[in-house]
C-alpha positions in Angstrom: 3.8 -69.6 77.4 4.4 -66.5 75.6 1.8 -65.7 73.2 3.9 -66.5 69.9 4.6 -70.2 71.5 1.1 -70.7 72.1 0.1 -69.3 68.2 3.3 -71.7 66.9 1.7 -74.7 69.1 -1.8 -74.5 68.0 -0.8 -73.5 64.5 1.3 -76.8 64.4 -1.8 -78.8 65.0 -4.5 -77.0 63.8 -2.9 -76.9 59.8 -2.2 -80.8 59.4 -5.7 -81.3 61.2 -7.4 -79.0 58.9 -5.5 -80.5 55.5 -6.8 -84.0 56.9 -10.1 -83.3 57.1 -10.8 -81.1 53.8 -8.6 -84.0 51.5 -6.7 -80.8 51.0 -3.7 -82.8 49.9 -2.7 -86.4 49.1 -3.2 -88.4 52.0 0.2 -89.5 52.7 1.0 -86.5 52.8 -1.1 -84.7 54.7 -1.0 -87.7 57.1 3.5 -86.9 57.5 2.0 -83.2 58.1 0.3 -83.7 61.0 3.0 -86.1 62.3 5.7 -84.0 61.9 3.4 -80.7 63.1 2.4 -82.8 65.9 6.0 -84.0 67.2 7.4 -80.6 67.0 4.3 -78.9 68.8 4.9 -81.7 71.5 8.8 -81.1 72.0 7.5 -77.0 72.7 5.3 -78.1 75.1 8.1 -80.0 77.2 10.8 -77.5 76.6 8.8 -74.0 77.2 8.8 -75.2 81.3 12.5 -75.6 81.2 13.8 -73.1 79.2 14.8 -69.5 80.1 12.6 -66.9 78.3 16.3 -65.3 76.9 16.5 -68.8 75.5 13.1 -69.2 74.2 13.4 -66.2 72.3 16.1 -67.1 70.2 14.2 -70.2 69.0 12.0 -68.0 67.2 13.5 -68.6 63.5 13.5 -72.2 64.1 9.5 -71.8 64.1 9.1 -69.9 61.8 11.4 -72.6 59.4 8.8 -75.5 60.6 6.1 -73.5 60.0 7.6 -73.2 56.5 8.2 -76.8 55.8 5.7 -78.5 57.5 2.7 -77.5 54.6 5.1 -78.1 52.3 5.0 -82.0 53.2 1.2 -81.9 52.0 0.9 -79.5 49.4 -1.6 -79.2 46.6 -0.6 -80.2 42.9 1.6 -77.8 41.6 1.1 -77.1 37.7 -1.6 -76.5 35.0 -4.0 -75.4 37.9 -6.9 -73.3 38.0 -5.3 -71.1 40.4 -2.0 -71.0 39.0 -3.7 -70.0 35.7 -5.7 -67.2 37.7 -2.2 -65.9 39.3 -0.4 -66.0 35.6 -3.7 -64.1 34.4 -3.3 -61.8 37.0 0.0 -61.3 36.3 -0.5 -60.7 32.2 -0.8 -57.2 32.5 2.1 -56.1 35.0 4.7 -58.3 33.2 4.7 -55.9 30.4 5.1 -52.9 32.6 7.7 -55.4 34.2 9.7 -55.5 31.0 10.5 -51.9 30.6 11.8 -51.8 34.2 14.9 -50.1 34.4 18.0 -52.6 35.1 19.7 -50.9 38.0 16.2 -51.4 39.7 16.0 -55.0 38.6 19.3 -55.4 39.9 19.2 -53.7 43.3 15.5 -55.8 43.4 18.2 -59.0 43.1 20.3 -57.3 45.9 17.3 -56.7 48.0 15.5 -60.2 48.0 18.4 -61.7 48.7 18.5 -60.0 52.1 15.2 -61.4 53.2 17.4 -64.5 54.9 18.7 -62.2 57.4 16.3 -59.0 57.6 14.8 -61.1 60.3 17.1 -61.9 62.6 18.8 -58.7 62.1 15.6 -56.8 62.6 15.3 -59.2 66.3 18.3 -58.6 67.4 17.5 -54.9 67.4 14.7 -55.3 69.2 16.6 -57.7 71.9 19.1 -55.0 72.2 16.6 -52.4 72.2 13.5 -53.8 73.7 11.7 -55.5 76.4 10.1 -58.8 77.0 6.7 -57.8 75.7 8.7 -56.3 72.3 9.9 -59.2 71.5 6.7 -61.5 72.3 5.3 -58.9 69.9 8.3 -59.2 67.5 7.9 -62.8 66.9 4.1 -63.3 67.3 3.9 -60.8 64.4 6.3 -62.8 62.4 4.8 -65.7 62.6 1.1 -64.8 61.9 2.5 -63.1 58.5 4.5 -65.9 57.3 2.1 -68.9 58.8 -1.1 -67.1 57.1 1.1 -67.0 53.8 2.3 -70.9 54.2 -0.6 -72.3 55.3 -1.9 -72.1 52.1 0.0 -74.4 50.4 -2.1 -77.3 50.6 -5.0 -75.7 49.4 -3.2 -73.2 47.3 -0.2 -74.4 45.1 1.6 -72.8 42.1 4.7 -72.4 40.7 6.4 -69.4 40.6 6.6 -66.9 37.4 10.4 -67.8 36.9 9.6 -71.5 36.6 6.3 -71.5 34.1 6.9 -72.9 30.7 8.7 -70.0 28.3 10.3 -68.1 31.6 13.5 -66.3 30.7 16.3 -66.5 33.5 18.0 -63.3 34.4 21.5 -62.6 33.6 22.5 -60.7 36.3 25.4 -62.6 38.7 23.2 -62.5 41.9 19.9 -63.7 40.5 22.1 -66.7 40.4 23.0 -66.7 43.6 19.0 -66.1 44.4 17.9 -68.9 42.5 20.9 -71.5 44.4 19.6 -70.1 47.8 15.9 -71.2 46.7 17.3 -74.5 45.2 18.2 -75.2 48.9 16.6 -73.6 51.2 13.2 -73.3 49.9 10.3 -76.2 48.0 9.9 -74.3 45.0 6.5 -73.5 45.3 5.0 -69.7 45.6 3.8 -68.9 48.8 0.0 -67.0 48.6 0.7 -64.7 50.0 4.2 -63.8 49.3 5.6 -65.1 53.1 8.9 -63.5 52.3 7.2 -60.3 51.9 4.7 -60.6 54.4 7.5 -61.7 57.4 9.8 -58.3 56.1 6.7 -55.8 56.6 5.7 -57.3 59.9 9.4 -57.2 61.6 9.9 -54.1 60.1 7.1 -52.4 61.7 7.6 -54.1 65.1 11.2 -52.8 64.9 9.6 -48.9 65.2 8.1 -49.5 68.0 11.6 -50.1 70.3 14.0 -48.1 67.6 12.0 -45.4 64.8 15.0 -45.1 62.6 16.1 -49.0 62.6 12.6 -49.3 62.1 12.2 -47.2 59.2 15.6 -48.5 57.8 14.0 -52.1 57.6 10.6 -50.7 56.2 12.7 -49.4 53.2 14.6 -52.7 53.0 11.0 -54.7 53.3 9.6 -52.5 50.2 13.0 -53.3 48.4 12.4 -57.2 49.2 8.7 -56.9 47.4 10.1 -55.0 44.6 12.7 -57.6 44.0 10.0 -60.2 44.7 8.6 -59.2 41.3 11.2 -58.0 39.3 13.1 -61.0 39.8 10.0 -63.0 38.9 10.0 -64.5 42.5 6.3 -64.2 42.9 3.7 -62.9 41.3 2.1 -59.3 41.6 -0.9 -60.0 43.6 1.5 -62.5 46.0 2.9 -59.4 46.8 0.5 -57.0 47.5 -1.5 -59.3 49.6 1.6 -60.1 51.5 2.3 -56.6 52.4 -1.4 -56.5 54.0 -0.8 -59.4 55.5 2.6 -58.0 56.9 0.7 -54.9 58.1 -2.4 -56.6 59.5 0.0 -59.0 60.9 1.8 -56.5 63.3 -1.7 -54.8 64.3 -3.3 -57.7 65.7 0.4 -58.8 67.7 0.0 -55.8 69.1 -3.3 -56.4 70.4 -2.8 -59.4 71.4 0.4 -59.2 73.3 -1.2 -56.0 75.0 -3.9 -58.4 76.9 -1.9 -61.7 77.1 -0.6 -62.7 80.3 2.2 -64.8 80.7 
């Protein structure tokens, strides 16, 4: 197994496990969680043998998707909760900095966090182009220790996000819109602590300068952009962010370390 199959595997059976035994979520729920976590990290298991690596490569984004959904079948009550009134607190002081933010920013925030969807398969197929087997072992192992240490805490950890609180003002501007019909879709509606979509951006990005400096440093500016829109859109809160892009950077360290002493 490559090393980001392994982490997806025991990451799929660890969580649910873990939700079980801390009553981290309604029991039904967490029960579905480790069912589902424990079927998909079984069909990995029989598929990895008989799959070219070229192949397994590609299934990447599907991962990272159940990664995404799978907490999301046991999550913690959303609402009136001590956390979520800790993460508006924390939020009090920015959102009137937040206010005078100039529109064209606000806008190209709406532009940028709406190209979160594709930053990452964009950024990997630079990397396949561009890089080795070990590059893209990196490349996805990264990924998905950022955005599985920002969903995993959604049974523990649940909250809605600042544009859905009570009193929340909508933005006018055409592609917030179009923001807000993607997340009605593709997404639970719950913030992720840390911001995954940040998180995921900054850890591709950086695994992108190691095979290709200037792509690389083209999706860095594109991952800020994402985190700026991720608050200026009222997508997350301040502190989602912030701790997302640590765990975006810390993310891509320990890939690299690992991937540098894994065998395969």
């Amino acid at each position: 197994m490559f090393a980001f199959e392994l982490f997806t595997v025991v990451y799929l059976v660890v969580l649910p496990g873990a939700v079980v035994l801390t009553r981290g979520a309604r029991p039904s729920g967490a029960w579905r969680a480790m069912a589902a976590g424990a079927a998909f990290a079984a069909v990995i298991v029989i598929v990895v043998p008989v799959l070219s690596p070229a192949i397994r490569f590609w299934l990447g984004p599907l991962y990272l998707v159940a990664g995404y959904w799978i907490p999301a079948l046991a999550p913690a009550r959303p609402g009136e909760t001590r956390f979520e009134q800790w993460l508006e607190a924390s939020d009090a002081g920015w959102r009137v900095r937040l206010n005078v933010v100039p529109l064209w920013l606000v806008h190209a925030g709406e532009v940028a966090y709406l190209l979160c969807y594709p930053m990452v398969p964009a950024a990997f197929l630079v990397v396949w182009i561009t890089g080795k087997n070990v590059d893209l072992d990196r490349f996805w192992l990264a990924v998905l220790i950022g955005g599985f240490a920002c969903y995993g805490s959604l049974p523990w950890l649940a909250a809605r996000p600042p544009r859905l609180l009570p009193g929340a003002q909508p933005h006018e501007h055409p592609l917030a819109r179009v923001n807000v019909g993607v997340l009605s879709r593709v997404s639970h509606n719950l913030t992720t602590f840390p911001s995954g979509h940040v998180a995921v951006s900054i850890a591709a990005a950086l695994c992108v300068t190691t095979v290709a400096p200037a792509a690389g440093l083209a999706f860095a500016l594109v991952a800020v952009a994402i985190a700026i829109g991720a608050v200026t859109g009222s997508y997350h809160y301040v502190v989602d962010v912030t701790t997302g892009a640590a765990v975006g950077v810390i993310s891509a360290l320990v890939a690299t370390a690992v991937v540098a002493v894994h065998v395969w």
